[in-house]
PAKOLSE-543207 format. One line per 5 residues: their letters; for each residue z, x, y of C-alpha. Coordinates in Angstrom, 1 decimal. Layout:
# residues N
a) Z X Y  ... $
This chain:
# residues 641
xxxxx) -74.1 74.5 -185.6  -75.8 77.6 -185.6  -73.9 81.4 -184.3  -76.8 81.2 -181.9  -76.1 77.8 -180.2 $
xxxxx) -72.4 78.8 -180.2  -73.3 82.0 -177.9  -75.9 80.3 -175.7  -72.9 77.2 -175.3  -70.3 80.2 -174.4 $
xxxxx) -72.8 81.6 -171.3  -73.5 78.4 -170.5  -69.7 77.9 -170.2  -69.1 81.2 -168.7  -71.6 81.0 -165.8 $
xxxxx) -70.2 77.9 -164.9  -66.7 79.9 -164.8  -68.1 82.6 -163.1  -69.6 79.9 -160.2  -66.3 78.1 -160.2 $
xxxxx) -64.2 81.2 -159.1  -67.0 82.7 -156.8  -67.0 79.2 -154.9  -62.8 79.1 -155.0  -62.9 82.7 -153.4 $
xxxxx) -65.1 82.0 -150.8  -63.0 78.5 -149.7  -60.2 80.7 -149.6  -59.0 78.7 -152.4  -57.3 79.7 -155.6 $
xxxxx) -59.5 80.7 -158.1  -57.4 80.3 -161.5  -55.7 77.6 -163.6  -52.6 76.5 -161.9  -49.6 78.0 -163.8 $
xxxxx) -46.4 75.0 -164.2  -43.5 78.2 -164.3  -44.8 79.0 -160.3  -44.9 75.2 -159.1  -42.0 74.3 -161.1 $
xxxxx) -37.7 75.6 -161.5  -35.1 74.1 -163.4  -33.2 72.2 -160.3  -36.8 70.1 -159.9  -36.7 68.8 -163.0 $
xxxxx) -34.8 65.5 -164.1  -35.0 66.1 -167.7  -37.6 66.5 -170.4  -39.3 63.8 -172.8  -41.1 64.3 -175.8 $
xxxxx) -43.9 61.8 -176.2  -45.6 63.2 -179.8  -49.3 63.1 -179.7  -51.3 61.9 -176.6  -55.2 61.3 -176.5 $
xxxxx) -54.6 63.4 -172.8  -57.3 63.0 -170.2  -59.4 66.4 -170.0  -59.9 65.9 -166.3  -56.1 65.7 -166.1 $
xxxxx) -55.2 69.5 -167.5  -55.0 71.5 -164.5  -53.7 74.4 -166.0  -51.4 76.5 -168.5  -47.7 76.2 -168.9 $
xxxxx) -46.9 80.4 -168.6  -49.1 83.1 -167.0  -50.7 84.3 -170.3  -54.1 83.8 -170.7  -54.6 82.6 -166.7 $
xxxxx) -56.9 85.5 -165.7  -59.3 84.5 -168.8  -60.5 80.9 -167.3  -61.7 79.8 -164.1  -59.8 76.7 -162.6 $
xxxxx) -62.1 74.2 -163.9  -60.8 76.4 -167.8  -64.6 77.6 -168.1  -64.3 81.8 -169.5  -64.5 84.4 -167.2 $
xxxxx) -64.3 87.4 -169.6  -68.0 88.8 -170.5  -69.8 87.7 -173.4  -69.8 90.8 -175.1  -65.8 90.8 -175.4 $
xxxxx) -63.3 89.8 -177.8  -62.2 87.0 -176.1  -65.7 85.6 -176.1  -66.2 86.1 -180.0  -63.2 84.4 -180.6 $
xxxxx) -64.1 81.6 -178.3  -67.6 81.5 -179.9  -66.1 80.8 -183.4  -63.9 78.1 -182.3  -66.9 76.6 -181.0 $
xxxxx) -68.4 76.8 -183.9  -65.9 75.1 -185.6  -65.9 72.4 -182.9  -69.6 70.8 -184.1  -68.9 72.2 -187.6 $
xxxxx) -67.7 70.1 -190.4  -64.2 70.4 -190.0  -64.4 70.7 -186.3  -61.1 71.6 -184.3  -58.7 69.7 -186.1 $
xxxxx) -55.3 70.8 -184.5  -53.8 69.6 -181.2  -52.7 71.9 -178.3  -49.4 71.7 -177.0  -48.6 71.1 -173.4 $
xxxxx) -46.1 70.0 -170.7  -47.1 66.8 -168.3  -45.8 67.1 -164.8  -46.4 64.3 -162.6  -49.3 63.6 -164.2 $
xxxxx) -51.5 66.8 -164.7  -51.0 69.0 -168.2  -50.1 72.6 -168.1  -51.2 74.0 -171.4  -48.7 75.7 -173.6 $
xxxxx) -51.0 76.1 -177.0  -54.3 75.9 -177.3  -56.3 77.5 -174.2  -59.7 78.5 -176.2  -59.3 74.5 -177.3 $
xxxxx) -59.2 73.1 -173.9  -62.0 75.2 -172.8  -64.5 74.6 -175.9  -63.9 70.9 -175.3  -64.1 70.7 -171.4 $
xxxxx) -67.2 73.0 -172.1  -68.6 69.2 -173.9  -67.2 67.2 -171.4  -65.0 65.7 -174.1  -63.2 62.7 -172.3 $
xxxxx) -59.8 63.3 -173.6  -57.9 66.0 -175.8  -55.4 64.8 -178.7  -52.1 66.9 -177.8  -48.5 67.1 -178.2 $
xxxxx) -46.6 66.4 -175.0  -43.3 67.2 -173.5  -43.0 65.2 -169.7  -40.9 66.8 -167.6  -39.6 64.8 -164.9 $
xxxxx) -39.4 64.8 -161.2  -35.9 64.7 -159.6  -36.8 61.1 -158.0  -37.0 61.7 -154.1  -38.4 60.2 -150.3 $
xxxxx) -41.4 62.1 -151.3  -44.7 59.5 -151.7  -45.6 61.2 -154.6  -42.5 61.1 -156.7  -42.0 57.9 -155.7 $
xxxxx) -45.3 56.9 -157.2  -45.0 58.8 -160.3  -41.9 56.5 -161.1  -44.3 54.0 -160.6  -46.6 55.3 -163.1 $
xxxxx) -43.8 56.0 -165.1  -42.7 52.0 -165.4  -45.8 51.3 -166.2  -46.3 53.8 -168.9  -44.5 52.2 -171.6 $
xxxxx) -46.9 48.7 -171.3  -49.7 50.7 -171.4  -49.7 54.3 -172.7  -53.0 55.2 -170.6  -52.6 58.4 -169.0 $
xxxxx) -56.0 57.6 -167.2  -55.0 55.1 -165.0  -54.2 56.8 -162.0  -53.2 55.7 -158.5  -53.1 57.0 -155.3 $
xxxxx) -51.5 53.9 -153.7  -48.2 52.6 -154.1  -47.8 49.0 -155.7  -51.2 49.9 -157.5  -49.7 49.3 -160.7 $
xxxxx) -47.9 46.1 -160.4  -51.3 45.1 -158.9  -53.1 46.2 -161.7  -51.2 43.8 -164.1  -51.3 41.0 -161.5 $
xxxxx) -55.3 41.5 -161.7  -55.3 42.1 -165.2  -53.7 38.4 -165.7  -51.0 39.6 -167.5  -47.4 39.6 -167.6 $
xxxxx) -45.1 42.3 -165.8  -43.7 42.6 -169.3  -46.5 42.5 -171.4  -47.4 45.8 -174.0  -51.0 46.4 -173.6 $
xxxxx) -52.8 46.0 -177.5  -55.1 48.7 -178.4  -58.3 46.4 -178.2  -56.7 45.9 -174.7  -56.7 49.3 -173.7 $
xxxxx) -59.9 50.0 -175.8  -62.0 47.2 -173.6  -60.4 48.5 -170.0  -61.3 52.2 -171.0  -64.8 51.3 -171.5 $
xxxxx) -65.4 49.3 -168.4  -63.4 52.1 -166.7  -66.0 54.4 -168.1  -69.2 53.0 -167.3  -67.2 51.8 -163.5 $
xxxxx) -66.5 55.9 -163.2  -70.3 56.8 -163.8  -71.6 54.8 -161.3  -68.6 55.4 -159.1  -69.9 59.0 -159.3 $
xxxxx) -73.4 58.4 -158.4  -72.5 56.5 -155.5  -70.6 59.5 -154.2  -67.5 58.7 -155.4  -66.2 62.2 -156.5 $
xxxxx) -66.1 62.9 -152.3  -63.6 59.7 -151.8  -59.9 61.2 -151.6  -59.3 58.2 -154.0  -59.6 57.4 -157.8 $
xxxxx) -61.7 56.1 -160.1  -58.6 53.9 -161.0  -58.3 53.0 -157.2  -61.8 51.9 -156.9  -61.9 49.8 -159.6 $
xxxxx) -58.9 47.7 -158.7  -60.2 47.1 -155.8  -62.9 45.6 -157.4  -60.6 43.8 -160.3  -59.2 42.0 -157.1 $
xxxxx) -62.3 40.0 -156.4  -63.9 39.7 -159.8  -62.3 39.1 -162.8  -61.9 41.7 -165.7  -64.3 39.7 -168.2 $
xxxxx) -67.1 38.9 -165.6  -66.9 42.8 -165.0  -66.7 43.4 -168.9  -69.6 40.9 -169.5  -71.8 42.5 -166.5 $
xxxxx) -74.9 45.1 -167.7  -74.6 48.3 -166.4  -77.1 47.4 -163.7  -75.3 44.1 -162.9  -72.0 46.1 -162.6 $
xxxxx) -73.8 48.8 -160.5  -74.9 45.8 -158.3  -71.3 44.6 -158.5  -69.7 48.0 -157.2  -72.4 48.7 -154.3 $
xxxxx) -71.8 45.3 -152.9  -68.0 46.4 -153.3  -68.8 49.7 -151.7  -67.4 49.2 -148.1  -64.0 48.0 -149.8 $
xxxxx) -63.7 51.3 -152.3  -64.2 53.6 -149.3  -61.6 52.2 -146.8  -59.1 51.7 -149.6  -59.4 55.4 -150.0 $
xxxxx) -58.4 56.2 -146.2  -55.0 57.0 -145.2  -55.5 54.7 -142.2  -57.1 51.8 -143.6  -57.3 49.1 -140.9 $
xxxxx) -58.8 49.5 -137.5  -57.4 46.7 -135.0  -59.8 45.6 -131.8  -57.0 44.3 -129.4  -59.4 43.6 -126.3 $
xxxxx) -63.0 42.4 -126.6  -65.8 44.6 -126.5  -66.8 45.7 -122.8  -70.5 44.2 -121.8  -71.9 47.7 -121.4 $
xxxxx) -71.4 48.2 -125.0  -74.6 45.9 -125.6  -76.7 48.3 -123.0  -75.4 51.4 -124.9  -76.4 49.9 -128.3 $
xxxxx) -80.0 49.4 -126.5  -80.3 53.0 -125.8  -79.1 54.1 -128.8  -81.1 52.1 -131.0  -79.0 50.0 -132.4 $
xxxxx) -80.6 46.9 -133.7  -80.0 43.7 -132.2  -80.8 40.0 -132.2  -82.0 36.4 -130.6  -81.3 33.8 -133.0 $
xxxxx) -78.5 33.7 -135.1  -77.7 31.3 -138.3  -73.7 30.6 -138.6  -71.6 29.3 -141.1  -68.5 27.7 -140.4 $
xxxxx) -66.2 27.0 -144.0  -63.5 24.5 -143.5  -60.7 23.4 -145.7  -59.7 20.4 -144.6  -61.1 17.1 -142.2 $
xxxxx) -60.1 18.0 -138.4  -58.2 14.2 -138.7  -55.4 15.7 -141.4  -55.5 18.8 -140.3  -54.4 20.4 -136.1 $
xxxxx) -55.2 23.9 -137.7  -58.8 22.4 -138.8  -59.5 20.4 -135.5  -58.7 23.7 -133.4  -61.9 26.0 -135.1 $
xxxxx) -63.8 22.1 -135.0  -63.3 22.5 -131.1  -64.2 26.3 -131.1  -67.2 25.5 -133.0  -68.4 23.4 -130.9 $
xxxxx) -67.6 24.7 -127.7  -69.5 27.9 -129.4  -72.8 25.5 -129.9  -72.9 24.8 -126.2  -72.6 27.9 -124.9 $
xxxxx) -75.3 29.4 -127.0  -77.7 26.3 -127.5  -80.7 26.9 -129.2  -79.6 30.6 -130.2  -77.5 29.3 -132.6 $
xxxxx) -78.1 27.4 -135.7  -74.5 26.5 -137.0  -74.0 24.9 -140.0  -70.3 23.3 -141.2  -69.5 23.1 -144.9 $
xxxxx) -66.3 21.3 -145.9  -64.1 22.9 -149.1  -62.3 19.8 -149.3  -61.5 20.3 -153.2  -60.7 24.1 -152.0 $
xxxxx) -63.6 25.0 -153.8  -64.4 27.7 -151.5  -66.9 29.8 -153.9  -68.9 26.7 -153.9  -69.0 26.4 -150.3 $
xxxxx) -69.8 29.9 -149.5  -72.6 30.2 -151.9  -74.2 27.0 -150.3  -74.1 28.7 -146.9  -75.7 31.9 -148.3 $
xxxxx) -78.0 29.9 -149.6  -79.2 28.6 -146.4  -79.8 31.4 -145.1  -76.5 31.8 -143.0  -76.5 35.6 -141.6 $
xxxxx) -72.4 34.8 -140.5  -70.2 33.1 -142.0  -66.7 32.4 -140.8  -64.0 30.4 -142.8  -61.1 29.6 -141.2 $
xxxxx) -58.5 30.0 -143.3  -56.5 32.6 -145.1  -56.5 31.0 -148.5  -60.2 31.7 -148.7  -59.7 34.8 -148.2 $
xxxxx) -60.2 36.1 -152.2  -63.6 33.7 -151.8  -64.9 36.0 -149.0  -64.8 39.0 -150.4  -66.2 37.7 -153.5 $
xxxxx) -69.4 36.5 -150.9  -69.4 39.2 -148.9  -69.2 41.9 -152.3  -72.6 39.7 -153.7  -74.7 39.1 -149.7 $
xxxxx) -74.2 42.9 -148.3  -76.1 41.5 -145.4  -74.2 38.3 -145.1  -71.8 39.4 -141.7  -68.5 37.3 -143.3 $
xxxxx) -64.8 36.6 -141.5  -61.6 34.8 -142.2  -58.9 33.6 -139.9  -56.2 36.3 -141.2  -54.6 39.0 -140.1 $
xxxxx) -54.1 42.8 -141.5  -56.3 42.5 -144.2  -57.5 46.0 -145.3  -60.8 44.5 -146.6  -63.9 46.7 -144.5 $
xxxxx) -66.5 44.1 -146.5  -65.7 41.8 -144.0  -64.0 41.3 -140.8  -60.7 39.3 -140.1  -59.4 37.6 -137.0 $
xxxxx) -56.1 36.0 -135.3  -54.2 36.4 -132.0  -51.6 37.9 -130.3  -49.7 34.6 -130.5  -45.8 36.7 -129.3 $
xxxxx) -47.1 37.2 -126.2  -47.5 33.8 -125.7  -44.1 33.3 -127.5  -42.5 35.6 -125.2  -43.3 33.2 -122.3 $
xxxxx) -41.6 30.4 -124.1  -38.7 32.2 -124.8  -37.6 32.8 -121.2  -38.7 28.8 -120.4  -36.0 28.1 -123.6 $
xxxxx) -33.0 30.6 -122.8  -33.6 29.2 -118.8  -33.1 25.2 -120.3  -31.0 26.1 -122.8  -27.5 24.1 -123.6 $
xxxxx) -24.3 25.7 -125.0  -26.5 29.2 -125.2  -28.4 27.8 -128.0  -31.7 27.4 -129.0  -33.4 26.2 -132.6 $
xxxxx) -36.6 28.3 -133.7  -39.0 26.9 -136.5  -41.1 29.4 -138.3  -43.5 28.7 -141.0  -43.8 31.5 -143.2 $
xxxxx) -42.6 34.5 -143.8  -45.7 36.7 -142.9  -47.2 40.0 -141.3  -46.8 39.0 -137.5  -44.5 36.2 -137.6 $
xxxxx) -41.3 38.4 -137.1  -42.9 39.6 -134.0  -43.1 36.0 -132.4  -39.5 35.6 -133.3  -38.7 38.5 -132.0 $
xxxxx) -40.4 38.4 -128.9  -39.3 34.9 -128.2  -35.6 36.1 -128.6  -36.1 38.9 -126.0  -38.0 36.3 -123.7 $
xxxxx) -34.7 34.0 -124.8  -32.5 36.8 -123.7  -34.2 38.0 -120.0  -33.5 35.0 -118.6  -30.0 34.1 -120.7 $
xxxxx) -28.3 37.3 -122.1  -25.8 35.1 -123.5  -28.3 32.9 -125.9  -28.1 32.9 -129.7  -31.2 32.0 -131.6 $
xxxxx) -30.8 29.7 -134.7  -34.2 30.7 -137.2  -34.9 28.3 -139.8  -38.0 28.3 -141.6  -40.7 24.8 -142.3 $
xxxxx) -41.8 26.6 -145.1  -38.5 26.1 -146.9  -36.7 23.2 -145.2  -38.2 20.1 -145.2  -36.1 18.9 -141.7 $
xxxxx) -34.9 21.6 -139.9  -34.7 19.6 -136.8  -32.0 17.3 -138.2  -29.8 20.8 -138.9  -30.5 21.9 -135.2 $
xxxxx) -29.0 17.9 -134.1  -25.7 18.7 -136.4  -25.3 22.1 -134.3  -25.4 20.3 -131.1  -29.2 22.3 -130.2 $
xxxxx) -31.7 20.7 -128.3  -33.9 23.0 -127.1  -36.3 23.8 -129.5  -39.4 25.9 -130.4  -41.5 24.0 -133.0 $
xxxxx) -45.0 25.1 -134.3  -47.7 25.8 -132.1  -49.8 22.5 -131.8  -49.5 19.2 -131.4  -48.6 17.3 -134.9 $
xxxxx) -47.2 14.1 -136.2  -42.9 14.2 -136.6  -42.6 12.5 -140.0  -38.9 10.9 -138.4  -39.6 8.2 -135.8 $
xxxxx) -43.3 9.2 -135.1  -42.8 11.2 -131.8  -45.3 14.3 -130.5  -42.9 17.4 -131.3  -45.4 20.4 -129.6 $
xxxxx) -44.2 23.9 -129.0  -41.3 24.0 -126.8  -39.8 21.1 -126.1  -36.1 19.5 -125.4  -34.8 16.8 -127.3 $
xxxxx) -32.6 14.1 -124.7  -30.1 12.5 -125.3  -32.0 8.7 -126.2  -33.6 10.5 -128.9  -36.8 10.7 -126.2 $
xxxxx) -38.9 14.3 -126.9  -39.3 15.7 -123.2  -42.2 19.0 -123.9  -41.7 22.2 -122.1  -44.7 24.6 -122.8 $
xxxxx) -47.1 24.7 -125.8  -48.7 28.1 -126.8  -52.2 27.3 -127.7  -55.4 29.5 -128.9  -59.0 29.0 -127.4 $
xxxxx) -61.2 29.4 -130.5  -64.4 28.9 -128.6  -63.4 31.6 -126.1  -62.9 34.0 -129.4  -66.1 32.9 -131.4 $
xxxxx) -68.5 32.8 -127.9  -68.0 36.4 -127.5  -68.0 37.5 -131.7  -71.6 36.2 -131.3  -72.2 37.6 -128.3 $
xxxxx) -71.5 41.3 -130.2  -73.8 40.3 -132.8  -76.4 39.1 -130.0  -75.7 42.6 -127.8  -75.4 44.8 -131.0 $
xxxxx) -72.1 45.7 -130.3  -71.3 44.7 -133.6  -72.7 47.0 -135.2  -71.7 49.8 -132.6  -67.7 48.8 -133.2 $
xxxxx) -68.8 49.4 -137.6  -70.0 52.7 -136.6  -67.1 53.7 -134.5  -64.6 52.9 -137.2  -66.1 55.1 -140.0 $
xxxxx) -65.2 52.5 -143.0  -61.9 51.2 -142.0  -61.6 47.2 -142.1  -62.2 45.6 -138.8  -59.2 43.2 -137.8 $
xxxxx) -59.5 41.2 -134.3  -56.3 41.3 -132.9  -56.8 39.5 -129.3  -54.4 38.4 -127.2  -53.9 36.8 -123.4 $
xxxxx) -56.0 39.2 -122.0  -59.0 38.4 -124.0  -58.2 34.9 -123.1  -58.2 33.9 -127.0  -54.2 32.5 -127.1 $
xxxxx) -52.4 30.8 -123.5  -49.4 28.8 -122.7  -49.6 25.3 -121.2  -47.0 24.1 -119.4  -45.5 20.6 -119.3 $
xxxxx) -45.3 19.0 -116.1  -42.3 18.2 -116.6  -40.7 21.7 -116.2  -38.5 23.0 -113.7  -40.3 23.8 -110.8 $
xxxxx) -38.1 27.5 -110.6  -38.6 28.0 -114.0  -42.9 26.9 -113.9  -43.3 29.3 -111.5  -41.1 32.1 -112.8 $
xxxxx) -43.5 31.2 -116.5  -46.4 31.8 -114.4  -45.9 35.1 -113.1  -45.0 35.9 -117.0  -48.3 34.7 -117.9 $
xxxxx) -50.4 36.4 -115.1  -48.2 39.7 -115.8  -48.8 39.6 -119.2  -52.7 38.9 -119.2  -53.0 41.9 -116.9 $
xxxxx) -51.1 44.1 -119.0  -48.2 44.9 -116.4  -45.6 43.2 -119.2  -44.8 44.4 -122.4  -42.0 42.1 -124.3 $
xxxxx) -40.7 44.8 -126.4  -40.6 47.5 -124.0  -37.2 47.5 -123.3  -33.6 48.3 -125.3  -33.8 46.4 -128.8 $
xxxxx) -30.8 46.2 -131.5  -31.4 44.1 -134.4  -29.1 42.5 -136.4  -27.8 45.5 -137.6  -26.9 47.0 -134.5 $
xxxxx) -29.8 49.6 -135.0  -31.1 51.2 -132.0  -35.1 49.6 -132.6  -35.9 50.7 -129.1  -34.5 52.6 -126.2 $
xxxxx) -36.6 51.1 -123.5  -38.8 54.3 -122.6  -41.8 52.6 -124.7  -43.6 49.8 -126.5  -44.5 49.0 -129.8 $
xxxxx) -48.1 50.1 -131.2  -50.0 47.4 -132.8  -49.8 48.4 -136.2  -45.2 48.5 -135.4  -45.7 45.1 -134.1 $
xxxxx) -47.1 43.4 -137.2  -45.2 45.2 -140.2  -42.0 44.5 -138.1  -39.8 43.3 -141.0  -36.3 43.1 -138.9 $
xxxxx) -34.9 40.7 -136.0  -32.9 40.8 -133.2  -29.8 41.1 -132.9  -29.5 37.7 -130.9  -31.3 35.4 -133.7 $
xxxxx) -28.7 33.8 -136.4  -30.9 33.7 -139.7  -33.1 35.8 -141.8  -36.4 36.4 -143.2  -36.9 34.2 -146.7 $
xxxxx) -38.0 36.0 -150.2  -41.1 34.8 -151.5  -39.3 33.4 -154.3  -37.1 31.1 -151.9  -39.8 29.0 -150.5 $
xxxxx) -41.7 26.3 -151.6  -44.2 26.2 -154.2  -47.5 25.5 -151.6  -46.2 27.8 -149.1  -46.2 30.8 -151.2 $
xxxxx) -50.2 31.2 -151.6  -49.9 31.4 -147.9  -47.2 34.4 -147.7  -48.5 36.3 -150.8  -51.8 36.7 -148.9 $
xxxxx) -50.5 37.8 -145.4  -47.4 39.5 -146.6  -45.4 41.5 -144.1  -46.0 44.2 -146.9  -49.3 44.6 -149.0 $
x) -47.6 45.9 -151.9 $
């Protein structure tokens, strides 16, 4: 390399210096490389390790370890001193060097803290090499660490820090907490397992090409990572499909993944519709523009024949009370996954031109995104609940409202101040139908204990609530076969004394009511009014009594007191003058959950991971339940992470 080139490299370099700061100054932003002796003093550190030589991330040195040469770069480390100085002719040689033969052949020194570089040795280095956008710069490092805190960020630098020693890859770098257990999970390995270096060779280079067309896209104005976008990719498509893909098969892949990268970026990444849309939305689409249609092709994906399966017969009845309603607007289409084969299934419908397509259970949940990611245009839902997916929409109900209803029939009928509650798995929402059947339990009988024991890891909880002299009992929520003796165990029900099952009230969902007015949203265009409104977050249906998607039927059988004093519960609660957890709450602990002056917002209500202090039991690891149940809970997990 030519003296000449070397000079015209350091203007080039120092105009872009000169740019950098004018722009910092005029944000009101600093203008400098950070310096680590004004963020950092002795009682924040933990300790210090000394790593030897790291290929460090270029993007990842922030700044210089003293104050020395700070004044000299810009913050992006581009020189601010005029070409004509000393500064610059010393530059200009190493830059020289740097494209020479023997090109710049020592490594800097520098101190990693929390997961930026402060550079100790080696300024004129750094800034030659960002000057080439040189991807990483070989260095000696010495960590210092955090003093572990509450604080997010610490507490996801110990993250990074566990994973470190598997991997050795400073540029993986999350901005979400769990990332990096996920990553492994994606990555098909082991928690244990050391990454080789043709391992961490092939992930760099589809991290690479990912991060260029992450850029184009607009990534570099997400609050996110590149590392962040791509595992939210790796969790739809596997590593070697993405590996194998051409770069214009991978851009493909990432712009149908687009909707997904953005909202995994927010701090707020679900948006939950409680109430159906009002009508007028559809006449303020109209005005505004908004496209809507006529005709509409639908999907339904089931796993299961409606004869095996109550879950399955419930969306079979929703389906086709859907088809009536709408008649010949509708063209709907079912497709059975019967070898759970859901991939195969959805492709099918996509290729029949389906323009929604709603499966109806959680487990094919990794299968829609995977559809939705490849058919941007393809509208796609699932029957599961606080999924922060914005490529497609989820949907349940408000099923502890319904809960809470039952609870005051079963502390009214209660024996001995005892009733048995069977839960199914251990997942986001469930502890808020315990718990708002134990407060319905405990309005009408302050004395009654609640005995929880879960389907999903005994296989006859019924016979334990016999030995414990209970008889009233809250069972799943539709009608199903009892393996013992062959007798209709629905909802809440009391077993007598002859053995005889005597129902009480059965909380039940109206699928047709649900899908009726979905396609009525896409038919108004408020559809594509409630995307706009939510600015990329995932769109979770969350309906309840009101929007007459969930209900209680009563036996009639029951008490007449107690059918009426159910009744008013019911009206109450549909017109929103009850709320079941708006009074005083100790859980099990004797923790003060609630003092009575409020409710609980939706997003309270379904990470509730505690009980009340009147149910006997607990929520089950993952770990403790049975093999098929698991799938089940991993997906819907009270916690994502």
């Amino acid at each position: 390399m030519s003296r000449q080139e070397a000079i015209a490299q350091y203007t080039a370099a120092w105009k872009l210096g000169q740019r950098y700061y004018k722009a910092a100054l005029a944000k009101g932003s600093y203008p400098y490389p950070q310096v680590l002796e004004e963020i950092l003093n002795e009682r924040m550190s933990a300790g210090r390790i000394e790593l030897g030589l790291v290929d460090i991330p270029a993007e990842q040195i922030v700044g210089t370890k003293t104050h020395g040469r700070r004044f000299a770069f810009a913050g992006n480390f581009m020189p601010l001193f005029d070409p004509e100085t000393e500064f610059a002719t010393k530059w200009i040689s190493l830059c020289e060097a740097h494209l020479g033969d023997e090109g710049i052949r020592d490594p800097i020194r520098c101190c990693e803290y929390m997961g930026r570089f402060y550079v100790q040795e080696g300024n004129k280095r750094v800034s030659v090499l960002k000057s080439y956008d040189a991807p990483t710069i070989p260095g000696y490092v010495t960590r210092i660490l955090p003093v572990y805190s509450d604080d997010p960020a610490v507490q996801l630098y110990y993250e990074f820090l566990q994973f470190y020693p598997r991997c050795s890859l400073y540029q993986i770098q999350f901005t979400q907490p769990g990332s990096y257990e996920k990553l492994i999970q994606a990555m098909g390995y082991e928690r244990e397992h050391v990454w080789t270096t043709d391992e961490k060779r092939a992930f760099l280079a589809l991290q690479s090409r990912f991060a260029s067309i992450y850029r184009k896209l607009g990534g570099a104005s997400l609050p996110g990572t590149v590392s962040d976008a791509l595992l939210s990719c790796l969790q739809v498509f596997p590593f070697a499909e993405l590996r194998a893909q051409s770069t214009e098969q991978l851009a493909k892949t990432i712009e149908g993944m687009w909707a997904d990268v953005k909202s995994a970026a927010l701090p707020k990444q679900i948006a939950l519709s409680t109430q159906p849309e009002e009508k007028e939305k559809g006449l303020v689409s109209r005005i505004l523009g908004i496209s809507h249609q006529d005709h509409l092709k639908l999907a339904f994906i089931y796993a299961h024949k409606p004869e095996n399966s109550v879950w399955t017969r419930g969306h079979v009845q929703g389906a086709k009370a859907l088809q009536a309603a709408m008649g010949a607007k509708l063209a709907l289409k079912e497709y059975w996954a019967l070898d759970g084969d859901y991939d195969k299934a959805m492709e099918e419908a996509a290729a029949d031109g389906a323009e929604l397509l709603i499966a109806t259970t959680p487990q094919m949940l990794g299968a829609c995104r995977r559809i939705a990611a490849k058919n941007p245009k393809l509208r796609v839902m699932d029957c599961a609940l606080s999924q922060p997916y914005a490529g497609l929409r989820t949907y349940y109900s408000r099923s502890y409202e319904a809960k809470f209803i039952t609870g005051a029939i079963a502390g009214a009928m209660a024996e001995k101040d005892r009733i048995g509650y069977i839960a199914n798995y251990p997942i986001v929402g469930v502890p808020a139908d315990i718990n708002a059947f134990a407060l319905g339990a405990q309005m009408t009988n302050p004395r009654v204990k609640i005995e929880l024991l879960w389907s999903s890891q005994d296989t006859n909880p019924i016979a334990k609530f016999l030995e414990h002299g209970i008889r009233v009992i809250s069972n799943r929520d539709a009608e199903t076969e009892l393996k013992s003796g062959g007798a209709l165990d629905w909802g809440l029900y009391r077993l007598m004394e002859d053995g005889v099952v005597q129902p009480l009230a059965l909380p039940c969902w109206d699928w047709g009511r649900f899908y009726i007015q979905v396609v009525q949203s896409i038919f108004n265009g408020s559809w594509d009014t409630l995307s706009k409104s939510q600015e990329g977050q995932a769109i979770n249906y969350w309906w309840g009594m009101s929007g007459h998607v969930i209900d209680v039927q009563f036996s009639s059988g029951l008490p007449e007191g107690i059918h009426r004093m159910a009744e008013h519960l019911r009206h109450d609660l549909m017109d929103g003058w009850v709320d079941p957890f708006q009074c005083r709450i100790l859980d099990q602990t004797q923790t003060l959950r609630n003092d009575g002056s409020r409710g609980f917002s939706p997003e309270e209500l379904l990470q509730m991971d505690w009980l009340c202090e009147n149910v006997e039991g607990c929520i089950p690891a993952l770990e403790t339940l049975r093999p098929e149940a698991q799938e089940t809970s991993r997906i819907l997990a009270i916690h994502h992470d």
